[in-house]
Backbone as CSV, one residue per row, in Angstrom:
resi,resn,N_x,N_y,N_z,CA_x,CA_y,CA_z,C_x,C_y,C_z
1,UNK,0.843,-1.173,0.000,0.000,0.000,0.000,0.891,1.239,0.000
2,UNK,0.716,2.072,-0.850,1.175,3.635,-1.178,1.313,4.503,-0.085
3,UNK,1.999,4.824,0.146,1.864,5.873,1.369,0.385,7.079,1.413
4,UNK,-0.153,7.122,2.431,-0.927,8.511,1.854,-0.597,9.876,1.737
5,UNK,-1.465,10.273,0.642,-1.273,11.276,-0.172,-2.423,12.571,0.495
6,UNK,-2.040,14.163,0.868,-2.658,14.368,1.061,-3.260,15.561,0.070
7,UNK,-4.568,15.380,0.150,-4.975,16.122,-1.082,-6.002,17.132,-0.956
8,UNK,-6.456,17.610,-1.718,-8.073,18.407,-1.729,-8.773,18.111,-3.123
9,UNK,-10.338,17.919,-2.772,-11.077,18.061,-3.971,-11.651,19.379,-4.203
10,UNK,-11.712,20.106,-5.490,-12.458,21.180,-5.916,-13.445,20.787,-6.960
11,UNK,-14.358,22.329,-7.351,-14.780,22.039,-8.854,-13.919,21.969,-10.032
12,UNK,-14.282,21.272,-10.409,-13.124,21.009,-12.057,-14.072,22.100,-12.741
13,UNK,-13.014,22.475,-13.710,-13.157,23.950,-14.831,-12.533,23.742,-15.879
14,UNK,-12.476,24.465,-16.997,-12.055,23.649,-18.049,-10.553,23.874,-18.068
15,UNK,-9.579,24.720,-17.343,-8.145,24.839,-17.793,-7.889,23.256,-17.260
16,UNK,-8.846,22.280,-16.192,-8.248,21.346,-16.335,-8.361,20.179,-17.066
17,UNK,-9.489,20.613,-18.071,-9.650,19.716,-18.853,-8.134,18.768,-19.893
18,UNK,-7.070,19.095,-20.058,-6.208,18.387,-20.175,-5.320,17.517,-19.509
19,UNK,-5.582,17.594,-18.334,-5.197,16.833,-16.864,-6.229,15.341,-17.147
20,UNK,-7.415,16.036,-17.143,-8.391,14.959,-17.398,-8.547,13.912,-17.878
21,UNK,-8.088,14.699,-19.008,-7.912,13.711,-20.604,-7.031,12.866,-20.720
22,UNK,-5.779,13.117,-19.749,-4.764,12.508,-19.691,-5.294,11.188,-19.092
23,UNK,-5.913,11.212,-17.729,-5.806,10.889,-16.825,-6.905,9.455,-17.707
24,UNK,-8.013,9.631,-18.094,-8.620,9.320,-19.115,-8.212,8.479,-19.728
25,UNK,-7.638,8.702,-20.878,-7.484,7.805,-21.829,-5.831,6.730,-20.857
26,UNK,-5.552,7.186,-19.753,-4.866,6.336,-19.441,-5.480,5.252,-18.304
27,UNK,-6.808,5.261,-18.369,-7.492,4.642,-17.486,-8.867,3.589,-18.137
28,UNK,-9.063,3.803,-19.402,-10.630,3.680,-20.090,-9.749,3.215,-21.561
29,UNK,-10.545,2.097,-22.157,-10.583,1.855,-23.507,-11.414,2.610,-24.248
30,UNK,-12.334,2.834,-23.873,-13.152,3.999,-24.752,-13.121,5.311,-23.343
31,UNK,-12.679,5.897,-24.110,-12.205,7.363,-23.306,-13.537,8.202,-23.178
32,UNK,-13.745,8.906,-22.955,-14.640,10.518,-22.882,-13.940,10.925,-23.596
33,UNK,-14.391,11.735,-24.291,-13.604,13.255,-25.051,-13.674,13.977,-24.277
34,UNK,-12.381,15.253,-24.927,-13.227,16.569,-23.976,-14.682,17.194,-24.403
35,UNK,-15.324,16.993,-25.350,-16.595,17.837,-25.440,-17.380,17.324,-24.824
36,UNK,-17.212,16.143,-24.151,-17.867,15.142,-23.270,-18.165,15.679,-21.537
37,UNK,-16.185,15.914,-21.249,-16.016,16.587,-20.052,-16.526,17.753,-19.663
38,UNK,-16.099,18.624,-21.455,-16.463,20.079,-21.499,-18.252,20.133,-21.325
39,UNK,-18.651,19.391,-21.554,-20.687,19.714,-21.400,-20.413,19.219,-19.953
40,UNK,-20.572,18.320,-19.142,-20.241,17.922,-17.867,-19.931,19.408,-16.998
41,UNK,-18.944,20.036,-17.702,-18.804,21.350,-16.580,-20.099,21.954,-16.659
42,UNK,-20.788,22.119,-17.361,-22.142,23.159,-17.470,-23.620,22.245,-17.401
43,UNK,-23.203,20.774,-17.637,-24.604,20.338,-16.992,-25.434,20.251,-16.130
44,UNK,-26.664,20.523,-16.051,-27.256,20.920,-14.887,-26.953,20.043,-13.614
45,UNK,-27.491,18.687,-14.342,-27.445,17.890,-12.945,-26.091,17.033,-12.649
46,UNK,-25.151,17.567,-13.230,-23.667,17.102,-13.089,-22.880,18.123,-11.968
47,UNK,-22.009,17.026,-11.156,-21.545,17.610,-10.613,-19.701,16.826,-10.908
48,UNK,-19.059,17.550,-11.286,-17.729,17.628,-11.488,-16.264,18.326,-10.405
49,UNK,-15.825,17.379,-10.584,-14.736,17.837,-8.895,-13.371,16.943,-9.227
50,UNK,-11.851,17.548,-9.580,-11.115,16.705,-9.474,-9.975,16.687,-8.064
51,UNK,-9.381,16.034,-7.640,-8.738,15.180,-6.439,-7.314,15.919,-7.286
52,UNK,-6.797,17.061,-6.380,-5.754,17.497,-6.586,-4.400,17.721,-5.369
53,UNK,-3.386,17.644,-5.666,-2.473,17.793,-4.527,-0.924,18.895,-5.111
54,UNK,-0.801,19.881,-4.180,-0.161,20.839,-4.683,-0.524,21.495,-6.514
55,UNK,-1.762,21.407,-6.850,-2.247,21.959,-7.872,-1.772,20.650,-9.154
56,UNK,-1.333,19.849,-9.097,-1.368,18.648,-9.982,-2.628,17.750,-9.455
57,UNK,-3.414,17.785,-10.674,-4.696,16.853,-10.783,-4.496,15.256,-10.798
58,UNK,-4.673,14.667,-9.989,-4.752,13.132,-9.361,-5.611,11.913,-9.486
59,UNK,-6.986,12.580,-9.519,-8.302,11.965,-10.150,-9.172,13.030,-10.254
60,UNK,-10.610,12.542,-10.312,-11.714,13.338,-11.252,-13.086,12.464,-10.553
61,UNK,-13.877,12.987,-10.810,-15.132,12.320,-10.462,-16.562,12.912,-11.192
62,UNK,-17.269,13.015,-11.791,-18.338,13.585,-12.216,-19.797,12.648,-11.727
63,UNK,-20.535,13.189,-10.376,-21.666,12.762,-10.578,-23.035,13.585,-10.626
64,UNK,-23.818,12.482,-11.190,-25.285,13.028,-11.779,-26.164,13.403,-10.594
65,UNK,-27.110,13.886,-10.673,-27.923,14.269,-9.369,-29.622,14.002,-9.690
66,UNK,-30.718,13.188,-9.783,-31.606,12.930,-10.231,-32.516,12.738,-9.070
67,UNK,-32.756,13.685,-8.580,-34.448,13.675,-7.195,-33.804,13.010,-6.330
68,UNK,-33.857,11.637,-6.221,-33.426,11.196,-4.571,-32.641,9.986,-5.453
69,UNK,-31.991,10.229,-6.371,-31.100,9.760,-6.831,-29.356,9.649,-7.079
70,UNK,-28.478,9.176,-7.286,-27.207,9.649,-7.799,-26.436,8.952,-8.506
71,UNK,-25.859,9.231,-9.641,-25.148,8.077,-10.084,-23.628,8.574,-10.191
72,UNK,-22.964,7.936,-9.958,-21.213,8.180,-10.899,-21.138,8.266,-12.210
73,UNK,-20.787,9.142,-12.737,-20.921,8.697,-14.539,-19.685,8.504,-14.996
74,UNK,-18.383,8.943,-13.861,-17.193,8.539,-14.398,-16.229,8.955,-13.195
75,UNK,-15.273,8.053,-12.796,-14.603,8.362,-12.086,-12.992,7.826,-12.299
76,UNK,-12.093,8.389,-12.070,-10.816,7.776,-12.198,-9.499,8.531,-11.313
77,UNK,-8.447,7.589,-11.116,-7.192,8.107,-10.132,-6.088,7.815,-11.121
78,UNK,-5.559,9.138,-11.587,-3.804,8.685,-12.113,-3.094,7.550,-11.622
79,UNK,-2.820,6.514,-12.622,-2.349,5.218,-12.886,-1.240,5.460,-11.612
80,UNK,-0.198,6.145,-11.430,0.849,6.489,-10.727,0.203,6.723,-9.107
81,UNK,-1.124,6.721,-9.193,-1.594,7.518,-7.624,-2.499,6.189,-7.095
82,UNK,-2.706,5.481,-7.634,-3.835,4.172,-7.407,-2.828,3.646,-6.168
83,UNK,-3.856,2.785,-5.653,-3.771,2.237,-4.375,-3.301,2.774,-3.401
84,UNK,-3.608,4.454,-3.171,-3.535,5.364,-2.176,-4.337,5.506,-1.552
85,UNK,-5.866,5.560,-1.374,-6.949,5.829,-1.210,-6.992,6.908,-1.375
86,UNK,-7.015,7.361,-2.887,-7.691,8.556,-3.452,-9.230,8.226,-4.305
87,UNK,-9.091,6.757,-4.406,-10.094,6.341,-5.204,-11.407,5.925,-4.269
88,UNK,-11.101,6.017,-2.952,-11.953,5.682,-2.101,-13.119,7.816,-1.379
89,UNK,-11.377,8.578,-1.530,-11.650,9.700,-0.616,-12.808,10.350,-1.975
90,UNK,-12.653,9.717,-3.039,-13.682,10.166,-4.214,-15.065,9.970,-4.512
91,UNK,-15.248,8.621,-3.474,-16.228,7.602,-3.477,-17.472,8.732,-2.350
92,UNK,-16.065,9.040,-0.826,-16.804,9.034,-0.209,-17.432,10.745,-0.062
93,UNK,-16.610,11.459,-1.213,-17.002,12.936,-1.356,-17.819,12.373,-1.920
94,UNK,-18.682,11.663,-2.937,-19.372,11.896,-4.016,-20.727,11.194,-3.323
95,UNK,-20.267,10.530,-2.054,-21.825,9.824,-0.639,-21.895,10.871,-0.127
96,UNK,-21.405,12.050,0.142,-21.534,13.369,1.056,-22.251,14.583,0.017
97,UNK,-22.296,14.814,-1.357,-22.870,15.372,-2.320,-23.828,14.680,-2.369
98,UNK,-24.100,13.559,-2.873,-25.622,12.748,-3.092,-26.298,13.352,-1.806
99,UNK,-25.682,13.177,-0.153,-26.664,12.757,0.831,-27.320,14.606,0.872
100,UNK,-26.312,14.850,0.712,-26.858,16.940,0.997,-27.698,17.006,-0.370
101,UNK,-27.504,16.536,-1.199,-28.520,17.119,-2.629,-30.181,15.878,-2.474
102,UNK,-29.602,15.067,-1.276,-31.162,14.662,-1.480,-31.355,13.123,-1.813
103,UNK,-30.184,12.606,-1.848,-29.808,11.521,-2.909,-29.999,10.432,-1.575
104,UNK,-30.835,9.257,-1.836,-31.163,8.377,-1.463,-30.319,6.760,-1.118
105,UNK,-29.871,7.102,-2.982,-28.731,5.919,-3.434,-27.951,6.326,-4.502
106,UNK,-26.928,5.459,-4.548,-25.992,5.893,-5.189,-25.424,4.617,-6.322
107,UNK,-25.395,4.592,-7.694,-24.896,4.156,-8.704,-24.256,4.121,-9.234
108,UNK,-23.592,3.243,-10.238,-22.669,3.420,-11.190,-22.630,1.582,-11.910
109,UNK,-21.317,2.268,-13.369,-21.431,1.018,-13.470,-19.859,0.548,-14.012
110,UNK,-20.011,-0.558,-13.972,-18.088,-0.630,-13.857,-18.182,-2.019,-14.750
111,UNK,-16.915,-1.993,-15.958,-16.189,-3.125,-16.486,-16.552,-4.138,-16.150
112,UNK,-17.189,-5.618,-16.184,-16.895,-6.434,-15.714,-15.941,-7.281,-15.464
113,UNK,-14.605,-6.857,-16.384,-13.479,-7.136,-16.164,-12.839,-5.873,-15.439
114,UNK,-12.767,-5.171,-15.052,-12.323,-4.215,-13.869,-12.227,-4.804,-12.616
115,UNK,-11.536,-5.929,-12.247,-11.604,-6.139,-10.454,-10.844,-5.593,-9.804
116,UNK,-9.996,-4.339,-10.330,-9.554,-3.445,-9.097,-10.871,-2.634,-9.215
117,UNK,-11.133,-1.890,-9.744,-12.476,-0.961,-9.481,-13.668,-2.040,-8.423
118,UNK,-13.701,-2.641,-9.233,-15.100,-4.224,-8.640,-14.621,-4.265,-7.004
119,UNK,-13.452,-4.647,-6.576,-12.917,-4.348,-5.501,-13.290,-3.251,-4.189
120,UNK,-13.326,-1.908,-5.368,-13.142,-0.794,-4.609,-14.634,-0.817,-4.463
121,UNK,-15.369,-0.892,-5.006,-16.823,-0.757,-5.032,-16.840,-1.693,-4.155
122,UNK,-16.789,-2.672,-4.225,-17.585,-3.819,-3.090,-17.017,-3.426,-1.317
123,UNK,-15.962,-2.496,-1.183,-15.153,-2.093,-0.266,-16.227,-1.167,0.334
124,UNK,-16.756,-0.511,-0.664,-17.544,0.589,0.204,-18.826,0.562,-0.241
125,UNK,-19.144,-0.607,-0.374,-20.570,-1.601,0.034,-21.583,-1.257,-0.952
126,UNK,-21.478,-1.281,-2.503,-21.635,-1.404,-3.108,-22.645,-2.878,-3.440
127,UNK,-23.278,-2.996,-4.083,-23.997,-4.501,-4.444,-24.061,-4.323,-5.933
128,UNK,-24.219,-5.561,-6.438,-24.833,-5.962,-7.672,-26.205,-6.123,-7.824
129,UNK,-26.298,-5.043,-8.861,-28.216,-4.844,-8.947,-28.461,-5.554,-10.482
130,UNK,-27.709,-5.269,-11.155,-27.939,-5.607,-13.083,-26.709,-5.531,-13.903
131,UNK,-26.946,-5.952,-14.774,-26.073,-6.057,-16.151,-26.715,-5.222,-17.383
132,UNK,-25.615,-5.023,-18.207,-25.675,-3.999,-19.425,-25.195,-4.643,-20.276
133,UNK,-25.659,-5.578,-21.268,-25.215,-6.477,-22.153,-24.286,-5.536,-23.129
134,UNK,-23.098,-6.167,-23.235,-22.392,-5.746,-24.558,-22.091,-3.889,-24.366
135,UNK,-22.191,-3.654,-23.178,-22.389,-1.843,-23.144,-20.956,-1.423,-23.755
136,UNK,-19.473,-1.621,-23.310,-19.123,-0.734,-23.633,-18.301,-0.924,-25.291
137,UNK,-17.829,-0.367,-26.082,-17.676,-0.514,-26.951,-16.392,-1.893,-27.374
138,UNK,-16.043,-2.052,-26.940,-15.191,-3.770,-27.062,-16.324,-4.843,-26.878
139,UNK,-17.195,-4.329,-26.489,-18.601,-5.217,-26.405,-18.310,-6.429,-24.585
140,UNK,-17.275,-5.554,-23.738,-17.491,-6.075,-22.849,-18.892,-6.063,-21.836
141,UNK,-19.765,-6.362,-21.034,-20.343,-6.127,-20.331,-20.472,-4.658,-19.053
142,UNK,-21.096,-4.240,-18.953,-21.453,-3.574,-17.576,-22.392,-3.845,-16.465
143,UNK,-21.807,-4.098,-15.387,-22.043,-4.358,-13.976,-22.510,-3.109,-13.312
144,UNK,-23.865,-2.782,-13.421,-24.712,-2.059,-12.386,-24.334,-2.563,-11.008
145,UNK,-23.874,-0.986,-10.204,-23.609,-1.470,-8.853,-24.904,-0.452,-7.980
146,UNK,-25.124,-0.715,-6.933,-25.668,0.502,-6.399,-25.669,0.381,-4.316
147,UNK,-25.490,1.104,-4.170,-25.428,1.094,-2.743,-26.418,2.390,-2.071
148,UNK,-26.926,2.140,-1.108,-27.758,2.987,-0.376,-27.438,3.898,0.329
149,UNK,-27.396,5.540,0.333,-27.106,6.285,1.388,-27.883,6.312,2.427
């Protein structure tokens, strides 16, 4: 285990949208673009925040906000920063946004070949609710997770 890292989360804006991207396509077979990230900063019910330390961006998180709902729509930790618990301190900002905006439960959906993510999710009590046949574009599967605030 990594030593810990100590950090802060803010709102993400677009000068960091190239941090992102990085961080991105070094984490995801099918990436986000930035016009992806870039609508995310201005969507209503998105909320966007990246995990920074001394002003170098570390991870990212964007979640949705839907009535007494919440989902993750994307989250990730620089390949170099994993197994710090930055991927957890992301989890548990994004249970502290859901619970103040109203949010009931909390979603997402992850690789089914991802068992470090599968891991981290089941760590912070996460369950298996459904499958997404063929979702992401390699035509692997997606694993609906969801856990209750």
């Amino acid at each position: 285990m990594a030593a810990k890292i100590d950090v802060r989360i803010r709102r993400a804006d677009e000068s960091d949208l190239p941090a992102i991207l990085a961080i991105e396509e070094k984490s995801f077979v099918t990436a986000w673009t930035e016009d992806y990230f870039r609508h995310e900063l201005y969507n209503p019910v998105s909320r966007f925040y990246v995990l920074e330390k001394e002003k170098k961006i570390l991870g990212y998180i964007v979640i949705w906000l839907f009535a007494d709902e919440s989902h993750i729509a994307n989250i990730a930790v620089h390949p170099e920063f994993r197994n710090a618990g930055l991927g957890g301190k992301l989890l548990n900002f994004s249970f502290e946004i859901a619970h103040r905006n109203g949010a009931k439960m909390i979603t997402l959906e992850v690789n089914e070949r991802n068992l470090a993510a599968r891991r981290l999710y089941e760590k912070f009590q996460f369950v298996l609710t459904g499958r997404r046949a063929h979702y992401y574009e390699n035509k692997d599967d997606a694993l609906i997770l969801t856990r209750p605030l």
